[in-house]
C-alpha positions as CSV (number, residue, x, y, z in Angstrom):
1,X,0.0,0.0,0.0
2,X,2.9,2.6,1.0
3,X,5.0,1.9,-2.1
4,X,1.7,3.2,-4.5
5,X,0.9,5.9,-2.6
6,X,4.3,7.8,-2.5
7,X,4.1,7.9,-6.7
8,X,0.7,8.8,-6.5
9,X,1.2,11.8,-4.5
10,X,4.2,13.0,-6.4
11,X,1.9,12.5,-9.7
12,X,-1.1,14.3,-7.9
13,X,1.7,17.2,-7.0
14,X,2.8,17.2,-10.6
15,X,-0.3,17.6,-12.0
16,X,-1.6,20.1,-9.6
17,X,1.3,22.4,-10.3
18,X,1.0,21.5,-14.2
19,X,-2.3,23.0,-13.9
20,X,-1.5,25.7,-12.0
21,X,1.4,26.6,-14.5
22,X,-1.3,26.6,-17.4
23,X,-4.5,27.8,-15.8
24,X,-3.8,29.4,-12.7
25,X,-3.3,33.0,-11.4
26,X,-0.1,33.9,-13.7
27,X,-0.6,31.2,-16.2
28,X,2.0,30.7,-19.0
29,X,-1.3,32.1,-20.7
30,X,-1.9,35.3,-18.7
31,X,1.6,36.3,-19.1
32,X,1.8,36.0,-22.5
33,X,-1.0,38.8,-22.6
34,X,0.4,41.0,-19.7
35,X,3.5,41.0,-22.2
36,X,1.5,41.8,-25.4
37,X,-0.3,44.6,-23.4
38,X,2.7,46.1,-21.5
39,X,4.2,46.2,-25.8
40,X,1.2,48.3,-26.9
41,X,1.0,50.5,-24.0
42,X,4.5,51.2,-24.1
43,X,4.6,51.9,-27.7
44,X,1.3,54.1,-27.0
45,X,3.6,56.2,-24.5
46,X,6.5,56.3,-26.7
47,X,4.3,58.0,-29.5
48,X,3.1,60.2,-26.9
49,X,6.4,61.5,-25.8
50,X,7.5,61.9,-29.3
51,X,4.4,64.3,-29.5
52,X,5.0,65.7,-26.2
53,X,8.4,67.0,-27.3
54,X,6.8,68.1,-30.5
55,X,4.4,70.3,-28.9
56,X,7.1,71.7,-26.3
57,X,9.0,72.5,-29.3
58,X,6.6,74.2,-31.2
59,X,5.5,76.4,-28.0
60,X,9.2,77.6,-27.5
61,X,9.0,77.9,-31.5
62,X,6.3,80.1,-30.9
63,X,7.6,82.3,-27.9
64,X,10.7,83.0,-29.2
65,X,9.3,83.6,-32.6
66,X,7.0,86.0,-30.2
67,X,10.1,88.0,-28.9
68,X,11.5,88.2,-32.4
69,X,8.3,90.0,-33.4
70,X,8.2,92.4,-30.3
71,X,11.9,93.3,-30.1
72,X,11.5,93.9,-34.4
73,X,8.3,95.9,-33.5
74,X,10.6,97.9,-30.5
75,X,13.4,98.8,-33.2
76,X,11.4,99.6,-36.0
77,X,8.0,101.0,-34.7
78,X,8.7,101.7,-31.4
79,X,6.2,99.6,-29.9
80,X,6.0,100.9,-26.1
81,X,4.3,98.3,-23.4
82,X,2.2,100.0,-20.9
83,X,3.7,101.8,-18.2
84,X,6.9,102.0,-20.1
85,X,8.6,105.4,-20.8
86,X,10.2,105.3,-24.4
87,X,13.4,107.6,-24.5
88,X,15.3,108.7,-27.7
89,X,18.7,109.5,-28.3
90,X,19.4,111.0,-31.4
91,X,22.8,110.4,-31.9
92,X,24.9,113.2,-34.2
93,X,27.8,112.5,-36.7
94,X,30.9,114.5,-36.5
């Protein structure tokens, strides 16, 4: 009786485990997909970096493409902001 019941119960562990390995909580299966789904989602947050960075780029773009307008508008129309005092020097040639 002893000598079937020691292979049985190593054949009962082994199967319980196999099934565990296949169907259980963090299957071979379940992994697979966590992997496939971490992929996409980390592909997703590349792209959105990328466009991040785009869009930070194109708002310093646009602020310093701001300045350049204003400091143009200062030289050559002499823009004044508000509760600025615009002074002239008129330089003369000798």
């Amino acid at each position: 009786m002893g000598s079937r019941f020691i292979p049985a119960l190593l054949i009962t562990l082994l199967l319980v485990l196999h099934a565990q390995l296949w169907f259980g909580r963090g299957s071979v299966p379940t992994v697979s997909g966590m992997k496939q789904e971490l992929a996409k989602l980390e592909h997703s947050n590349h792209e959105a970096t990328l466009r991040n960075d785009q869009l930070a780029s194109e708002v310093r773009d646009l602020q310093e493409g701001l300045d350049m307008v204003e400091e143009l508008a200062r030289q050559n129309l002499g823009m004044v902001k508000p509760n600025e005092v615009f002074v002239q020097i008129a330089q003369t040639r000798p």
